[in-house]
C-alpha positions as CSV (number, residue, x, y, z in Angstrom):
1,X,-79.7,7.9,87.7
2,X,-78.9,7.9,84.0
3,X,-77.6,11.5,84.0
4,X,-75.3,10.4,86.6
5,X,-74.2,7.9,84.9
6,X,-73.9,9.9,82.1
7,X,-71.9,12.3,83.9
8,X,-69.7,9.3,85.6
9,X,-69.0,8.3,81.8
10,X,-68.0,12.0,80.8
11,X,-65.5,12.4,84.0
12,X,-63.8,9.0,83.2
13,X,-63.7,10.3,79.5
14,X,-62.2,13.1,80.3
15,X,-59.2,12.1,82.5
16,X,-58.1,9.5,79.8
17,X,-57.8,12.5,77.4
18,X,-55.5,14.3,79.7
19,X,-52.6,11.8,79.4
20,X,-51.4,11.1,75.8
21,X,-50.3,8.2,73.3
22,X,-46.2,8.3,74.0
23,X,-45.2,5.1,71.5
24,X,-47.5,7.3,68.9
25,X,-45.3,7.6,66.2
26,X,-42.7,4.9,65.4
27,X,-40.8,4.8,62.3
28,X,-41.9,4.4,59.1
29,X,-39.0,3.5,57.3
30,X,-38.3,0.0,58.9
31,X,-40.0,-2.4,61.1
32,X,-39.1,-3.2,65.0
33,X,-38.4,-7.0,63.9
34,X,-36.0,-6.1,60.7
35,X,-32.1,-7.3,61.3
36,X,-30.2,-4.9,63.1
37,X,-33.3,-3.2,64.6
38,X,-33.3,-2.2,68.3
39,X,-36.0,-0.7,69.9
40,X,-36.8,0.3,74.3
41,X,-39.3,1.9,76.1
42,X,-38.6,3.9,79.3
43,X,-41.5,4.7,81.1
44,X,-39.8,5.7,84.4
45,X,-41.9,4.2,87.0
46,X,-39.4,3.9,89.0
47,X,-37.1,6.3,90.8
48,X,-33.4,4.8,90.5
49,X,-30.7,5.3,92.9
50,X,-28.0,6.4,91.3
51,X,-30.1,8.2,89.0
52,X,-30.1,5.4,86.3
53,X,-32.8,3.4,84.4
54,X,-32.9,0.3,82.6
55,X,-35.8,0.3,79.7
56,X,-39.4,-0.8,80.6
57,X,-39.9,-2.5,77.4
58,X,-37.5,-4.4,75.4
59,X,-38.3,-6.8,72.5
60,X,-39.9,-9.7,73.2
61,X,-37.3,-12.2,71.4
62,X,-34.5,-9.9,73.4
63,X,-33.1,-9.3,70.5
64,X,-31.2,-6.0,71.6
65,X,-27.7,-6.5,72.5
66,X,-26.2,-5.1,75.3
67,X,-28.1,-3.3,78.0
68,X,-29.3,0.4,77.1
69,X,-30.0,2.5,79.7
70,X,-30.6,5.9,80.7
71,X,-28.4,8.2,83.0
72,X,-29.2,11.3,84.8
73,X,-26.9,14.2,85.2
74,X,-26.7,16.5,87.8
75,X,-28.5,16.2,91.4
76,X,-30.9,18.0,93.6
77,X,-29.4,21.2,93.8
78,X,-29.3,21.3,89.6
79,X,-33.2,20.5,89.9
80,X,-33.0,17.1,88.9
81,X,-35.6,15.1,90.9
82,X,-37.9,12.3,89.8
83,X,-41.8,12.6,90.9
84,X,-44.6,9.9,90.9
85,X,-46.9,12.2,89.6
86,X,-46.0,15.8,87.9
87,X,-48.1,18.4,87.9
88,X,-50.6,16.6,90.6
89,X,-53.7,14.6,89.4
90,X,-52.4,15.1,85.6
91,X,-52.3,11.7,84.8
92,X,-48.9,11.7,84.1
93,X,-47.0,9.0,86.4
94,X,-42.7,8.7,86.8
95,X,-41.5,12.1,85.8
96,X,-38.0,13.2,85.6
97,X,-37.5,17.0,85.7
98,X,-34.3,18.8,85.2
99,X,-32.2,21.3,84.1
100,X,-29.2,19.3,83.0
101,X,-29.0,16.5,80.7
102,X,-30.8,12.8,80.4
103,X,-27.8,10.2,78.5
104,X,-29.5,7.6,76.7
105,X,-26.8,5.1,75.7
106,X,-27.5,2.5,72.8
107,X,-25.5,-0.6,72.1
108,X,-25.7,-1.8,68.9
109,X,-25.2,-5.2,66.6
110,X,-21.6,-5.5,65.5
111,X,-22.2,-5.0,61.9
112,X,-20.0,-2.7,59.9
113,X,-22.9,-1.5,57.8
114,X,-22.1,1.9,56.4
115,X,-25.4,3.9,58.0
116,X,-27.2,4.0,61.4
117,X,-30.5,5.5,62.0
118,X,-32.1,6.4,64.9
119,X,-35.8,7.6,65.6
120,X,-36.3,8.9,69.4
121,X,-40.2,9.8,70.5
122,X,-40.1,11.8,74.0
123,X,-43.0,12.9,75.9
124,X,-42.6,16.3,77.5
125,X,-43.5,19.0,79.3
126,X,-41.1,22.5,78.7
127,X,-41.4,26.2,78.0
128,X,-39.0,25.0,74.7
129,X,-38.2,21.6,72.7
130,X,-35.6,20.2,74.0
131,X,-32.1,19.2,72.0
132,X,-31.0,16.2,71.1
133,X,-27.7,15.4,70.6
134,X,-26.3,11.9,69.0
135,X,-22.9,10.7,69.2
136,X,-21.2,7.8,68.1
137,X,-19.7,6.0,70.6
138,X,-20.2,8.8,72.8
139,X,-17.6,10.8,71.6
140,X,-18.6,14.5,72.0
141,X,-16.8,16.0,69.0
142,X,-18.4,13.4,66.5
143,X,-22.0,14.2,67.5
144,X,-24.3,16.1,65.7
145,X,-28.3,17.5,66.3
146,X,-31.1,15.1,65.7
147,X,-33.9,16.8,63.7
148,X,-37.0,17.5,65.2
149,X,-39.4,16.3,62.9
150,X,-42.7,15.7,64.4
151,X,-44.9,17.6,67.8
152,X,-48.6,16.8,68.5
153,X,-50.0,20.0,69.9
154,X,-50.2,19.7,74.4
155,X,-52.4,18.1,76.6
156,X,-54.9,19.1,79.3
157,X,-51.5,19.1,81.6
158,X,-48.9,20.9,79.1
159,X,-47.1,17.3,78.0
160,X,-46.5,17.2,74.1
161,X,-44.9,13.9,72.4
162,X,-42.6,15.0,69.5
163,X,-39.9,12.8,67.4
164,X,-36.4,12.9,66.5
165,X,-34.3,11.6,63.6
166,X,-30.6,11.2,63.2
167,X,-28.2,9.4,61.8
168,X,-24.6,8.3,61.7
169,X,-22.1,7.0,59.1
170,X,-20.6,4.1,59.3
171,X,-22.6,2.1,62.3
172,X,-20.6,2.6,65.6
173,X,-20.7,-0.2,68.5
174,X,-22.9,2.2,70.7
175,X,-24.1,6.2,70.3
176,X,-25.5,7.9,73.3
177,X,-28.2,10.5,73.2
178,X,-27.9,13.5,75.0
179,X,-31.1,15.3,75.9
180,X,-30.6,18.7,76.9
181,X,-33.2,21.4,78.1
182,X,-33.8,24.7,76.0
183,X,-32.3,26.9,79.0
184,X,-35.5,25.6,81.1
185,X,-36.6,22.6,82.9
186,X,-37.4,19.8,81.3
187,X,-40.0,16.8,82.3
188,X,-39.3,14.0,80.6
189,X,-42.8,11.2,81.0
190,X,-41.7,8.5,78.5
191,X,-39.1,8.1,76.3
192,X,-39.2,5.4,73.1
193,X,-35.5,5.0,71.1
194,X,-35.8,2.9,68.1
195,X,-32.4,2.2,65.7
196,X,-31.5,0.2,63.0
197,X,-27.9,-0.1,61.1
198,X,-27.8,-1.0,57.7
199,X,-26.9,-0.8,53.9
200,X,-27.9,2.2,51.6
201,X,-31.7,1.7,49.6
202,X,-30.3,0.1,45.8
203,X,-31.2,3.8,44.6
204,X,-29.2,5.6,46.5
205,X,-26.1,2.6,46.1
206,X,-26.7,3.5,41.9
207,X,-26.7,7.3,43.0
208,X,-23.3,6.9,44.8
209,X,-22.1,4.6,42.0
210,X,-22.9,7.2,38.9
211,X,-21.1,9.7,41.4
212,X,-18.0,8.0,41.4
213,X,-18.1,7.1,37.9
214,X,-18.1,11.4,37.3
215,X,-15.3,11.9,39.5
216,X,-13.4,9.2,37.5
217,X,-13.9,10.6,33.9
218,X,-12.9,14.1,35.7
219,X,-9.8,12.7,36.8
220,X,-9.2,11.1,32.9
């Protein structure tokens, strides 16, 4: 009996191990209840027809203005279907796969600060990291990459959680983020967005003062 239930204990164990932390790293840099901070979970439990998903986790004060939500490009022909469970008996549950793109679009507080950040964790499974694109109000030629600047090694089933960080100058009503597949196809588990808009650190406001105050004994 006891080295059954030993073996019972090792089992269960083992098939929480398979499936990984997804909210695992958020930022540093600011907290999820500062001003002008946003933050949604999408977990994708659900299969949405169209292919569109409102977050499964929002602040609890609903403090995030507007309605973010996710958008799938693309259809079954493109390889774009959702599963309950990908691969089978992984532990991962609500997968989207494609080859496309997944359009996460943001809303933000009206505040005409000069700097928005935004911090994306994704959990995936790929043959490459996918790219992230950012754009301000979802205009295509603003947009620039988001760095990748974090990956935890994969799980039993393939699945990695890695984290992206952008940013944008001044704070626009909305960006989007476009998530695109490395010329393979993506399965997207869970995807965390946090953002916050606001002023420049009093260092770097002295930095771009003395700055200004060279460029004006130049000009003398």
């Amino acid at each position: 009996m006891r080295r059954i239930a030993v073996l019972c204990i090792i089992g269960v164990l083992a098939s929480a191990s398979i499936a990984v932390a997804e909210d695992y790293n958020p930022p540093t840099t600011w907290s999820r209840t500062d001003p002008g901070a946003t933050y949604q979970i999408w977990e994708f439990s659900t299969e949405y027809e169209p292919a569109m998903s409102y977050p499964d986790i929002l602040p609890e004060d609903s403090s995030n203005p507007g309605n973010p939500v996710v958008n799938m490009t693309g259809g079954f022909m493109e390889n774009t279907v959702w599963q309950a469970e990908y691969p089978q008996g992984s532990g991962h549950f609500g997968i989207w796969g494609f080859e496309e793109d997944m359009i996460a679009s943001i809303p933000n507080f009206n505040e005409d600060n000069p700097i928005k950040e935004v911090w994306v964790q994704m959990t995936y499974l790929a043959d490459e990291a996918p790219i992230l694109w950012l754009l301000p109000e979802g205009s295509i030629p603003d947009g620039g990459y988001m760095s990748l600047v974090d990956q935890t090694a994969p799980d039993a089933a393939g699945f990695v959680n890695a984290t992206w960080y952008g940013t944008m100058e001044p704070n626009p009503t909305m960006e989007e983020i476009w998530i695109r597949p490395a010329e393979c196809t993506l399965y997207v588990d869970e995807l965390v967005i946090d953002t916050i808009c606001r002023v420049p650190e009093p260092t770097t406001i002295g930095l771009l003062g003395f700055g200004l105050l060279g460029l004006l004994r130049k000009r003398k």
